[in-house]
Structures are given as C-alpha cells and as structure tokens.
C-alpha positions as CSV (number, residue, x, y, z in Angstrom):
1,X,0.0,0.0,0.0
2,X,1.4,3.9,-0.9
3,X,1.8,6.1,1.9
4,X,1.2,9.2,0.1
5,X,-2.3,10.5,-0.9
6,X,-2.6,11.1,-4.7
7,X,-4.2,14.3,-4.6
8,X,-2.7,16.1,-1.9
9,X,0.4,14.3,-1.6
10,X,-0.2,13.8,2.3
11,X,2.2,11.4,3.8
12,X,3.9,10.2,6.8
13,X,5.2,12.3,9.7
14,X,7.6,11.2,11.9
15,X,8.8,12.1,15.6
16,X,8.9,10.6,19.2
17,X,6.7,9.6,22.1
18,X,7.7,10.6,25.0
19,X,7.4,8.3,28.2
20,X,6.2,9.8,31.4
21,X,10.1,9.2,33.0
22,X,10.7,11.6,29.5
23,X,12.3,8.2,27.3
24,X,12.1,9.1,24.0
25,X,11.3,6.4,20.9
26,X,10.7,7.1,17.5
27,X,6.8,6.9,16.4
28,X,5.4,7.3,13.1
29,X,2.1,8.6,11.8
30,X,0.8,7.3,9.3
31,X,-2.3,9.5,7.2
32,X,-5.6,7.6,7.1
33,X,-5.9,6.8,3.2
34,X,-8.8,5.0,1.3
35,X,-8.7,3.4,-1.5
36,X,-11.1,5.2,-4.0
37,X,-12.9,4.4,-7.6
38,X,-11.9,8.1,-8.6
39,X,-12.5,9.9,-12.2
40,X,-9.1,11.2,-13.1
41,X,-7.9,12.4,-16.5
42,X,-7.1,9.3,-17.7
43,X,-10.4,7.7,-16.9
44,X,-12.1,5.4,-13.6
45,X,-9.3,4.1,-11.9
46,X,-8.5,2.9,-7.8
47,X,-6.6,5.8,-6.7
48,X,-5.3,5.9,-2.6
49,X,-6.8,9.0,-1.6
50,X,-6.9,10.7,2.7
51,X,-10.2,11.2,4.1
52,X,-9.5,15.2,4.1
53,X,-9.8,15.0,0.3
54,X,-12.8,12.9,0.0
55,X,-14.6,14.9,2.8
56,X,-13.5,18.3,1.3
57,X,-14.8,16.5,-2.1
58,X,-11.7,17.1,-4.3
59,X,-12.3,13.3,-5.2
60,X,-15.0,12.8,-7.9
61,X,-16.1,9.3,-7.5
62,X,-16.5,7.1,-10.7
63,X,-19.6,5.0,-11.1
C-alpha cells in the first residue's frame, strides 16, 4: 500500500513519544488513506486518496 495520498500528496510524519520518565522512541504517523474508484484524467481508476480529500470532495467518485 502507498503512503502518500494522490491528490494532496499527504504522507507520513515522523517524531517521538515521549514516556512519562521523559524516554524518548521514535513513532510514526501514518495518514488515514482509502482506496477510491476516482475519475481522473485518464479515466475510472483505484486511486489511494486521505479522508480530508474525500470529505473536502476534491475526489469525484467514478460509477
């Protein structure tokens, strides 16, 4: 699965958690993608797409 959404380009972030005694690890964050029957230039095709985009309704959804 891509870690980047195709319309905004959204992808991960990285960091660290830190423990209550201050002990830091790395983390990750991951965006939350969908995969989407989108209409693109090309035509219908599965694109992975964030939830941002679908709710803001950049995504057109094919039929």
């Amino acid at each position: 699965m891509p870690k980047v959404c195709e319309i905004c380009g959204k992808g991960p972030i990285f960091g660290q958690t830190l423990s209550h005694s201050h002990k830091a690890s790395k983390k990750k964050w991951k965006p939350n993608l969908q995969r989407v029957k989108a209409q693109t230039t090309t035509g219908a095709r599965y694109i992975w797409v964030c939830t941002r985009c679908l709710r803001a309704g950049k995504v057109t959804k094919a039929i």
